[in-house]
C-alpha positions as CSV (number, residue, x, y, z in Angstrom):
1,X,24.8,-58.1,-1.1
2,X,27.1,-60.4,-3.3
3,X,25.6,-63.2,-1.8
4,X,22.0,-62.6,-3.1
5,X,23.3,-61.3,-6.6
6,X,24.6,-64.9,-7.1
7,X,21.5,-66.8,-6.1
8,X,19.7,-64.5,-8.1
9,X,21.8,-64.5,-11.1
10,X,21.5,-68.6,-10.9
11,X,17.9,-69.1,-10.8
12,X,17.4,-66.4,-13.1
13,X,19.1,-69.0,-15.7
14,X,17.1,-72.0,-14.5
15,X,13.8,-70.1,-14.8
16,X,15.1,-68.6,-18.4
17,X,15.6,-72.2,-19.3
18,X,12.5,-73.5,-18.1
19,X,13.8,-75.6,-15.3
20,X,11.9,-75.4,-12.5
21,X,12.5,-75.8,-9.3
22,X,9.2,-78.4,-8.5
23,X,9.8,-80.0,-11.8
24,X,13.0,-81.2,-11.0
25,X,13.6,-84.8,-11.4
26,X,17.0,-84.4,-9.2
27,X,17.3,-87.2,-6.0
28,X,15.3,-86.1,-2.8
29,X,18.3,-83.7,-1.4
30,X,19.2,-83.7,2.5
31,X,17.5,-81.0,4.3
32,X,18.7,-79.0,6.8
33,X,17.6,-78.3,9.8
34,X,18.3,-74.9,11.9
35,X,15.0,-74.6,14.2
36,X,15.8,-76.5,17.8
37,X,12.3,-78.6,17.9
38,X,12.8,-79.3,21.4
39,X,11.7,-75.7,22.1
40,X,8.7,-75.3,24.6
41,X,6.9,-72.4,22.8
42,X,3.2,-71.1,23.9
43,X,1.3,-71.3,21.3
44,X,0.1,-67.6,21.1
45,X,-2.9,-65.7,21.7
46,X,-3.2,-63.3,18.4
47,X,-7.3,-62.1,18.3
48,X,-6.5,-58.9,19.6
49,X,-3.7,-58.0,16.4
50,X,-6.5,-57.3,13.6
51,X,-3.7,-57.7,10.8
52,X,-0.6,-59.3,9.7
53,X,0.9,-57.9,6.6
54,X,4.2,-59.4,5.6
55,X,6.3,-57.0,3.4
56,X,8.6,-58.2,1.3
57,X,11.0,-57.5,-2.2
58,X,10.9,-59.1,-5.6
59,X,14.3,-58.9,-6.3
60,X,15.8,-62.3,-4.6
61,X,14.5,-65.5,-6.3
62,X,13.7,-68.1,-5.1
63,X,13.3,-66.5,-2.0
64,X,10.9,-63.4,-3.3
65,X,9.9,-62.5,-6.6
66,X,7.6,-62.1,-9.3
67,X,6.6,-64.9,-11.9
68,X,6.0,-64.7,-15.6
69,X,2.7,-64.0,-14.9
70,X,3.4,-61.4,-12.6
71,X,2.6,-63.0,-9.3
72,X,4.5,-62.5,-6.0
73,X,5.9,-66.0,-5.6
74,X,9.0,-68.0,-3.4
75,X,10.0,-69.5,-0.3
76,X,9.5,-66.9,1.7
77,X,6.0,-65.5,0.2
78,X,4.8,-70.0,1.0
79,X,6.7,-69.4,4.4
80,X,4.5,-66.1,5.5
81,X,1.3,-67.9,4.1
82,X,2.2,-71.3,6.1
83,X,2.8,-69.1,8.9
84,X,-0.1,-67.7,9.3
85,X,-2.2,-70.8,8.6
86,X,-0.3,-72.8,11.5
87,X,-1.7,-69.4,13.4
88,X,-5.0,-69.4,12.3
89,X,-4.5,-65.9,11.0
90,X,-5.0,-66.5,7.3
91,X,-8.0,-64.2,7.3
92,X,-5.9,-61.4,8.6
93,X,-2.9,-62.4,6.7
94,X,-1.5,-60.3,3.8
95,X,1.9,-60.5,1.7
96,X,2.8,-56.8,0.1
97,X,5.9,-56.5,-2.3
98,X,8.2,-53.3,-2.1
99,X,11.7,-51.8,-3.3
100,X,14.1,-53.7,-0.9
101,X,15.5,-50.3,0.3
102,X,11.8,-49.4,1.2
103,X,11.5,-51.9,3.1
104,X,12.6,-50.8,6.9
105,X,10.8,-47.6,6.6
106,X,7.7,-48.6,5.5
107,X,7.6,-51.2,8.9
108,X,8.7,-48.2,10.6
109,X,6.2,-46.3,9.1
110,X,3.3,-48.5,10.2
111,X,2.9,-50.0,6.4
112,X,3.6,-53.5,7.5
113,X,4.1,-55.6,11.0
114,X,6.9,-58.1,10.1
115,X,10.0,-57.6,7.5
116,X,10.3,-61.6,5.1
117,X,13.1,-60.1,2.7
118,X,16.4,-61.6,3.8
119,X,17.1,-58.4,6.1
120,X,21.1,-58.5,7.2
121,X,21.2,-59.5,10.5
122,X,23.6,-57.5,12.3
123,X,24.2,-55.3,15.7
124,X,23.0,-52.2,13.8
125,X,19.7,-53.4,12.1
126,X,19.3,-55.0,15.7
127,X,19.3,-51.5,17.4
128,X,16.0,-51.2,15.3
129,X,14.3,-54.4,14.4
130,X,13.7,-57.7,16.4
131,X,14.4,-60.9,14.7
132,X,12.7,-64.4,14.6
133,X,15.3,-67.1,15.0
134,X,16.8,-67.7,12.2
135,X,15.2,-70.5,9.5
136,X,17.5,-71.0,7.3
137,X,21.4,-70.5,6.7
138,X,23.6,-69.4,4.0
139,X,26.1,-71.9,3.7
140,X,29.8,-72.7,1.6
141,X,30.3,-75.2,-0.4
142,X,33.1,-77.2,-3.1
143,X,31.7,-77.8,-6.4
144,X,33.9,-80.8,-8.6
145,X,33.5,-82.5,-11.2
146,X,31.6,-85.8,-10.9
147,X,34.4,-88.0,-11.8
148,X,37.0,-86.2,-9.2
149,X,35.5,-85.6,-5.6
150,X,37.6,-83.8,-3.2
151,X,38.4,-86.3,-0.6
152,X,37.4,-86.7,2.9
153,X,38.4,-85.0,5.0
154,X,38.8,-81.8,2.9
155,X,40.9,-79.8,5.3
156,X,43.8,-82.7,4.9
157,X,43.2,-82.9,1.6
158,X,43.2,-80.1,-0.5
159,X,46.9,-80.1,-0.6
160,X,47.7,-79.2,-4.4
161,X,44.4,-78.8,-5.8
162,X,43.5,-76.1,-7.9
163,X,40.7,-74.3,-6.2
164,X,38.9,-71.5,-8.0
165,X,37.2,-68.2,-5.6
166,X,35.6,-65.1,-6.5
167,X,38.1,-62.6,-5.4
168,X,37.3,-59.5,-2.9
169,X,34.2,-61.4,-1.6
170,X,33.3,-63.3,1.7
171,X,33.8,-67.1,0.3
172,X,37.5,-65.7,-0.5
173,X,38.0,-64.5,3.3
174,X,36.4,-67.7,4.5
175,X,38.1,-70.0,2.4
176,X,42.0,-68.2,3.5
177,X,40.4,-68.6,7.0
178,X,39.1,-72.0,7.1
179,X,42.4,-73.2,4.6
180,X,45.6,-71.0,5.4
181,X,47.9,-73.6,4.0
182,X,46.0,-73.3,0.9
183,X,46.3,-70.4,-1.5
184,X,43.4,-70.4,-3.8
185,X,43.1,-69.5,-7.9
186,X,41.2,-65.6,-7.4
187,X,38.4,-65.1,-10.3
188,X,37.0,-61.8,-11.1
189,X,33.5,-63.7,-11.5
190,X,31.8,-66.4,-10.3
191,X,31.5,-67.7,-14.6
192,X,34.7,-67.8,-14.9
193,X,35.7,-70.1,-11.8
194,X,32.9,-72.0,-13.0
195,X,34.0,-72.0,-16.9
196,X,37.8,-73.2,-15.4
197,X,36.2,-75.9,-13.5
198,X,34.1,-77.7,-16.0
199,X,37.7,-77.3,-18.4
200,X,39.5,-78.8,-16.3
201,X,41.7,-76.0,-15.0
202,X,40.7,-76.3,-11.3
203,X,39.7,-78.8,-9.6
204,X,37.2,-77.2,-7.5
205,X,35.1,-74.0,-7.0
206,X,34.6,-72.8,-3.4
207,X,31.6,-70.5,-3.3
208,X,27.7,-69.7,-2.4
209,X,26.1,-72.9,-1.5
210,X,22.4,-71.7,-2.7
211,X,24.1,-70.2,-6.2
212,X,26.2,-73.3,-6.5
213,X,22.9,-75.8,-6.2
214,X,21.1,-73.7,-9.1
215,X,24.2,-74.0,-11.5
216,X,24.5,-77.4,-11.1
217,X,21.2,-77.6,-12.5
218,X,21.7,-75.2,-15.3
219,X,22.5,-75.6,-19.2
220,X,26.4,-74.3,-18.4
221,X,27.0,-77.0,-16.3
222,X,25.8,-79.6,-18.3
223,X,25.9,-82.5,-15.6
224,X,29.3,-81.9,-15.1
225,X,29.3,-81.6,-11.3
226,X,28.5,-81.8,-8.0
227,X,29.1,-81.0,-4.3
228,X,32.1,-82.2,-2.5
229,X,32.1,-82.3,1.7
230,X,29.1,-80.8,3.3
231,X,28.6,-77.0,4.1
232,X,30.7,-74.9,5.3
233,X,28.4,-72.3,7.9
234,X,29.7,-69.4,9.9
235,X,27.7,-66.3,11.2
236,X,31.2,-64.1,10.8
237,X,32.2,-64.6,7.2
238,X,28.1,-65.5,5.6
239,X,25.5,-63.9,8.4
240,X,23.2,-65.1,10.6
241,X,20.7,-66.4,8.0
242,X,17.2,-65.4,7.6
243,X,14.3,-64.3,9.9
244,X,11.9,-62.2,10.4
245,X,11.7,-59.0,11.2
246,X,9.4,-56.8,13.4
247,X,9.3,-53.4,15.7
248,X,10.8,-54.1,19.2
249,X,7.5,-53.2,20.0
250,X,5.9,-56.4,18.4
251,X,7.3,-58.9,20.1
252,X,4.5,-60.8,20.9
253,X,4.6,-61.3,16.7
254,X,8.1,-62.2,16.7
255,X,7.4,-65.0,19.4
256,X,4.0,-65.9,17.2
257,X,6.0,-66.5,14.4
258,X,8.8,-68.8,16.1
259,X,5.7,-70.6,17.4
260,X,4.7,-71.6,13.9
261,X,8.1,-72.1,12.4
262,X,8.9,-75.0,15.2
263,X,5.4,-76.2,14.1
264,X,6.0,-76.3,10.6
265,X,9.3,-77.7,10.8
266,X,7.9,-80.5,13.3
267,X,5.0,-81.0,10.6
268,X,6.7,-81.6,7.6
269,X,5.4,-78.1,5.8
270,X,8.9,-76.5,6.1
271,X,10.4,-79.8,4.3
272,X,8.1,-79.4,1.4
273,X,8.8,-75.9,1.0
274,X,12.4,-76.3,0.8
275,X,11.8,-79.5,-1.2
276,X,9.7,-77.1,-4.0
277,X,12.1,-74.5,-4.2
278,X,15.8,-75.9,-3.9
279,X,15.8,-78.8,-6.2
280,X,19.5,-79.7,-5.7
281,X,20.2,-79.1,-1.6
282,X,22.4,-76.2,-0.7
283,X,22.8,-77.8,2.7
C-alpha cells in the first residue's frame, strides 16, 4: 500500500537520524479525535476468553515494528497493551509479530484472536473479518514553506499556485477531485515534490498527512515547512482508517475492544499515545 511505504520510508529517516518521536521538542500538536465518546458501551464480561493474542507486522513504523534492540515496539503494539489493561486482561494478553501477508491466515488459523496491523478495510476483507471502529484516520494534507502559507480558504485559493503530487497514486485522484479547476505539477516521487518545494519551484506539496508530519521533522527539510489548512479525510480516495480485526465469530472481542478504546480516549491514554509517537500532528 503506497500509503504505508511513505510513512514508513519517513520515520525510517527520523529514527536513522536519531530523532525520536518522544524526544521531540515540537509544540503540543492538535489531536484528533475519531471515537464518538457519547457511546453507551457495556463494559464486557471477558473471564470466560482464557487469551488475547494480538498479531501484528513489523514492517509499518510507527505503527508496528522492531527497535534497534530488537523489540516489537509502536502505536499499535501501546494501543493492544492499553487495551487490554482498561480490560483487566493484561494477564491474558499477548502481542505476536508476523509477515503482514501471514497475518489473515494465521487469525484464521486459530494463531491469534484479533488482527492490529493496519488491515485494509474494505467490502471484501469484510466478507471475512469484523472490524472495531475505526481509531484513527489517514488524512491529506498541504505542506509550504513557512514563510508562504496557502491561504484560507484553500479551495478559493489555490488559483495559480504551483502544487506538486506523486503521480498514479490516491493523493493525485483526491487532489483532481477535491480541486478540478486546479491541475497539479505530477512527481514520480514523493522526494522530488518535496526537493521542488523546499527550492522554491512549487509552492505546495499535497500528500500523506502521517509521511508529511515525519518529513517535516527530518534533516531534508531542514525547518523549511509546515502544514497549510487542516486535513483533508475521505473513506473513498484514503480508507476507512484503522481497527481491529477479529473472526465474525468473536464478536463479543470486537465489542470488548470498542469498550476500551472509548475508555482510553475519555481517559487521556489514547492522547498520550498519539502524543509519543507523532511528534508533529498529522491531523
Amino acid at each position: 500500500m503506497i500509503l504505508k511505504r511513505y510513512i514508513r520510508v519517513a520515520f525510517a529517516a527520523l529514527l536513522t537520524l536519531g530523532v525520536l518521536p518522544a524526544q521531540s521538542t515540537a509544540q503540543t500538536p492538535d489531536l484528533p479525535n475519531f471515537v464518538d465518546q457519547r457511546q453507551r458501551l457495556i463494559k464486557p464480561y471477558l473471564a470466560n476468553i482464557p487469551r488475547i493474542r494480538f498479531l501484528t507486522a513489523t514492517d509499518y513504523p510507527p505503527f508496528n515494528f522492531l527497535d534497534s534492540r530488537g523489540l516489537l515496539v509502536g502505536f499499535n503494539v501501546d494501543l493492544a497493551r492499553a487495551i487490554c489493561a482498561e480490560l483487566q486482561a493484561l494477564q491474558r494478553c499477548q502481542v505476536e509479530a508476523l509477515p503482514f501477508s501471514e497475518l489473515k491466515s494465521a487469525l484464521e488459523a486459530g494463531r491469534g484472536e484479533a488482527v492490529i496491523a493496519g488491515l485494509a478495510i474494505n467490502a471484501e476483507s469484510r466478507r471475512d473479518l469484523l472490524f472495531t471502529q475505526s481509531y484513527l484516520r489517514y488524512p491529506a494534507r498541504f505542506v509550504t514553506r513557512k514563510e508562504s502559507p496557502l491561504s484560507a480558504p484553500i479551495a478559493r485559493n489555490l488559483a495559480g499556485k504551483r502544487i506538486g503530487v506523486v503521480g498514479q497514486t490516491a493523493h493525485e485522484a483526491m487532489f483532481r477531485a477535491y480541486f478540478p479547476n486546479v491541475e497539479p505539477q505530477v512527481f514520480e516521487t514523493r522526494n522530488e515534490a518535496l526537493a521542488a518545494l523546499t527550492d522554491g519551484s512549487l509552492d505546495a506539496v499535497f500528500g500523506d498527512g502521517i509521511g508529511l508530519s515525519f518529513w517535516l521533522e527530518s534533516e531534508p527539510a531542514a525547518g523549511c515547512c509546515s502544514f497549510s489548512g487542516g486535513p483533508f479525510l475521505s473513506d473513498d480516495f484514503l480508507g476507512e482508517g484503522l481497527a481491529i480485526a477479529v473472526l465474525p465469530r468473536n464478536g463479543q472481542l470486537a465489542d470488548a475492544f470498542d469498550y476500551a478504546i472509548v475508555q482510553l480516549v475519555k481517559k487521556g491514554t489514547f492522547s498520550e499515545l498519539l502524543l509519543r509517537y507523532f511528534p508533529v500532528s498529522a491531523w
